[in-house]
C-alpha positions in Angstrom: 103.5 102.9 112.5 103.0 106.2 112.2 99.5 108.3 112.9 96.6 107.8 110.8 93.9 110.1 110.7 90.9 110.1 108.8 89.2 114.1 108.5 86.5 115.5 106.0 89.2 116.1 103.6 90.8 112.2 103.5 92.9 110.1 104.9 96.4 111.4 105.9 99.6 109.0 106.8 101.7 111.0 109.4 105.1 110.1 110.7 107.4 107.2 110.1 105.9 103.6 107.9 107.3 101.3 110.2 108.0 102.0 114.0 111.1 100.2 115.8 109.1 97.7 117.6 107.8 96.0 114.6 110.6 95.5 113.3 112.3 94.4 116.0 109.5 91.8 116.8 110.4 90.9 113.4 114.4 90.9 113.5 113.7 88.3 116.4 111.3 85.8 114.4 112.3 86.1 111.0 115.1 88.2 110.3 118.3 85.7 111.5 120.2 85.7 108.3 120.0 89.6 107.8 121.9 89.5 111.4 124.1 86.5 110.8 125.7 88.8 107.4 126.0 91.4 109.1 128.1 89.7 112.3 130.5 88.4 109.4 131.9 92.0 109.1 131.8 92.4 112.9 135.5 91.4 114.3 133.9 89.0 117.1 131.0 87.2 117.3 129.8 87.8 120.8 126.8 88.7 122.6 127.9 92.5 122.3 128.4 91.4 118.2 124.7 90.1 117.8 123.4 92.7 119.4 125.3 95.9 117.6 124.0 93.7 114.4 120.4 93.2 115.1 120.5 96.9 115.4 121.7 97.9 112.5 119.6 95.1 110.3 116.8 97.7 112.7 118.6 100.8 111.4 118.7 99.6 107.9 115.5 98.9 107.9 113.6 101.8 109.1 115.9 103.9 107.0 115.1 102.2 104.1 111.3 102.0 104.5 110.7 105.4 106.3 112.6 107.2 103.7 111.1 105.9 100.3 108.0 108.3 99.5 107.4 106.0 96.6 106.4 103.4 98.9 104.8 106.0 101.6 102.5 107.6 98.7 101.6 103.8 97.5 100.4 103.2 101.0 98.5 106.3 101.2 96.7 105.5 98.0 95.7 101.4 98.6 94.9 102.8 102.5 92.6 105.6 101.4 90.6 103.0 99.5 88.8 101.9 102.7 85.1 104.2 102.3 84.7 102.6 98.7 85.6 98.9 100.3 82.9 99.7 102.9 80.0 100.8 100.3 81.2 97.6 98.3 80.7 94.9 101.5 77.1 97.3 102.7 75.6 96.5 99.0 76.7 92.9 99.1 75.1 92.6 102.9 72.1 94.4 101.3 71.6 92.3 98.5 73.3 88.8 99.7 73.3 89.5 103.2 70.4 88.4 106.0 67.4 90.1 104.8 67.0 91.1 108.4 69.8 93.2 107.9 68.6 95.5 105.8 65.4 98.1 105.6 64.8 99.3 102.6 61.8 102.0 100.9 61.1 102.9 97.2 65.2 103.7 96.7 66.8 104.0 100.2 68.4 101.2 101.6 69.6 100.8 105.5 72.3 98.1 106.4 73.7 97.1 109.2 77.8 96.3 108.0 79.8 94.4 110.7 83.2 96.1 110.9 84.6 92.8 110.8 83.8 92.2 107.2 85.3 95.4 106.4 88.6 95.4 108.3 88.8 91.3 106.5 88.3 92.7 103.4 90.4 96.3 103.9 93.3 94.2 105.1 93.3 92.0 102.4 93.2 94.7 100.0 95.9 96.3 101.3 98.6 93.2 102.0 97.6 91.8 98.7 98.0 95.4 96.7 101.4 96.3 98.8 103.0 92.8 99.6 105.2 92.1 96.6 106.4 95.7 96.2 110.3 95.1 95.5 111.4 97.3 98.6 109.4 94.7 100.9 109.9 91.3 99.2 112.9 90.7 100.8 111.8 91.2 104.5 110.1 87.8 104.5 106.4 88.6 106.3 107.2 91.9 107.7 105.5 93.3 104.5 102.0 91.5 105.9 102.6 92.0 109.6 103.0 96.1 108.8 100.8 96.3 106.1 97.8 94.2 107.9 98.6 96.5 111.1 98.5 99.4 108.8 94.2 99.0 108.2 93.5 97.9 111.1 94.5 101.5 112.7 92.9 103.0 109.5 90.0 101.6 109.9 90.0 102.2 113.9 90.4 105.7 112.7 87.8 105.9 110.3 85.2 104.4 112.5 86.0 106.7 115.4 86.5 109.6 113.2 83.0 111.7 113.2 83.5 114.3 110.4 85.0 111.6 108.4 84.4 112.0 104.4 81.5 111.2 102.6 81.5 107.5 100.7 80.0 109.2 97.8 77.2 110.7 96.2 75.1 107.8 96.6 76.1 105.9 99.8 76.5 107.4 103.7 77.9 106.6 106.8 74.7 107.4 109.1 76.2 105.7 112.4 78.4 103.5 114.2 77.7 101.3 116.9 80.9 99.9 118.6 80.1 97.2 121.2 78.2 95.0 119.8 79.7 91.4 119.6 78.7 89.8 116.5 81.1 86.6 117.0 82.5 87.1 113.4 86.4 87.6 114.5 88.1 89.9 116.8 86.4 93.3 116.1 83.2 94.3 117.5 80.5 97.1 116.3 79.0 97.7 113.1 78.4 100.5 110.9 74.9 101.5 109.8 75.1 102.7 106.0 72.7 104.4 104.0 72.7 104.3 100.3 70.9 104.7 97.1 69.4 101.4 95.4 69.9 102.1 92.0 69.0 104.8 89.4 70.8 107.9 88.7 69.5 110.1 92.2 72.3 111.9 94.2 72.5 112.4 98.1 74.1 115.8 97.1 70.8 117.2 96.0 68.8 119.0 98.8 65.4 117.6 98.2 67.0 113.8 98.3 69.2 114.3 101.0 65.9 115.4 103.6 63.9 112.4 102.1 67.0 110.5 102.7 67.6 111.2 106.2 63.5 110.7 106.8 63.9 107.2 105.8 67.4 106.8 108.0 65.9 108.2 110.9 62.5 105.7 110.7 64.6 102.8 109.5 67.4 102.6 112.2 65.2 101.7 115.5 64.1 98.7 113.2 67.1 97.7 113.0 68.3 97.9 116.5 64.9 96.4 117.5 66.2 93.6 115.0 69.2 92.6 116.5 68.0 93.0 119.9 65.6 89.9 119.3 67.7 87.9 117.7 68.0 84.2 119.8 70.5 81.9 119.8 69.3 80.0 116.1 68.3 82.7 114.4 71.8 84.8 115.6 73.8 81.5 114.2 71.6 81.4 110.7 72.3 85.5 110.4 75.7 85.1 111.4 76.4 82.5 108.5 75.0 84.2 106.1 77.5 87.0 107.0 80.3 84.9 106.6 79.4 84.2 103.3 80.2 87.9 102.3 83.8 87.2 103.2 
């Protein structure tokens, strides 16, 4: 896979789609019969013949992938998708989520957002948009095992990235904490997001953006103060009604 990299400006795909390992993880599990035609216009079928096939099924492959920008530029798109997938799972933790979760005053809500909801979510967003594109269908699986490996290392890069870009006018990304285990899945840390309840106020405007950050800075410690009290009962009820999200 190639680099991604989250900045102010976006997200930007750099470099190749696929990389040669994952595909020839895949040539190995799944991709026999792409092999077995090509031996047939090999003149022997020897050890040296399966292996000058399996890579070129590799070659055909990465040329194929890497090289169609229609495919490269539908990635991009369904990839950069991720800070609006984020706002979507913090306001369903903040309104369906633990109660504990959340801090809220007059407008301004505060939620902890467990990066494992998002990258569940994210990835299936992204294998389900990309999956049955007509380039991929015939790779049997490689289109999920790429695609799925695709946002995680978005998301890895958007959760490490600092000056990442705004969610939007009305929702923030006011801190990350990355070791904390909630027993969810494999990926540990949360985001804290900050966002507007309802009504038709915007972050943007100087006034709201300083009462904003008042409420942020007074709400977090609660939350942290939250989770650090949480015993093993109350951590399983909280931790349930997190699942439910998914």
């Amino acid at each position: 896979m190639g680099i991604i990299r989250w900045t102010a400006k976006g997200m930007k795909l750099a470099g190749d789609i696929l990389d040669s390992d994952d595909v020839e993880k895949w040539v190995i599990s799944k991709g026999q019969a792409l092999v077995e035609r090509k031996l047939t216009g090999l003149p022997v079928k020897l050890i040296a013949g399966q292996y000058r096939a399996k890579r070129q099924v590799r070659a055909d492959i990465l040329g194929e992938v890497n090289g169609n920008e229609i495919l490269r530029s539908a990635i991009e798109t369904n990839l950069a998708a991720l800070p609006s997938l984020i706002e979507k799972t913090a306001r369903e933790v903040g309104g369906t989520g633990p109660s504990a979760a959340c801090e809220r005053k007059s407008n301004f809500v505060l939620t902890l957002c467990p990066r494992e909801l998002v990258v569940k979510r994210y990835t299936k967003y992204v294998v389900d948009s990309l999956k049955d594109s007509a380039l991929l269908l015939k790779y049997e699986q490689l289109p999920e095992q790429f695609l799925a490996k695709s946002a995680r290392l978005s998301e890895e890069s958007y959760f490490a990235e600092r000056s990442r870009p705004d969610i939007g006018p009305r929702c923030r990304v006011v801190g990350t904490e990355p070791d904390f285990e909630w027993q969810l899945g494999e990926t540990n840390g949360h985001y804290y997001i900050g966002y507007l309840y309802s009504g038709g106020d915007d972050l943007n405007v100087k006034a709201k953006a300083k009462e904003f950050d008042a409420f942020v800075t007074s709400a977090r410690p609660k939350l942290d103060g939250m989770l650090a009290k949480l015993n093993a009962a109350s951590m399983a009820s909280f931790l349930e009604q997190m699942r439910r999200i998914l």
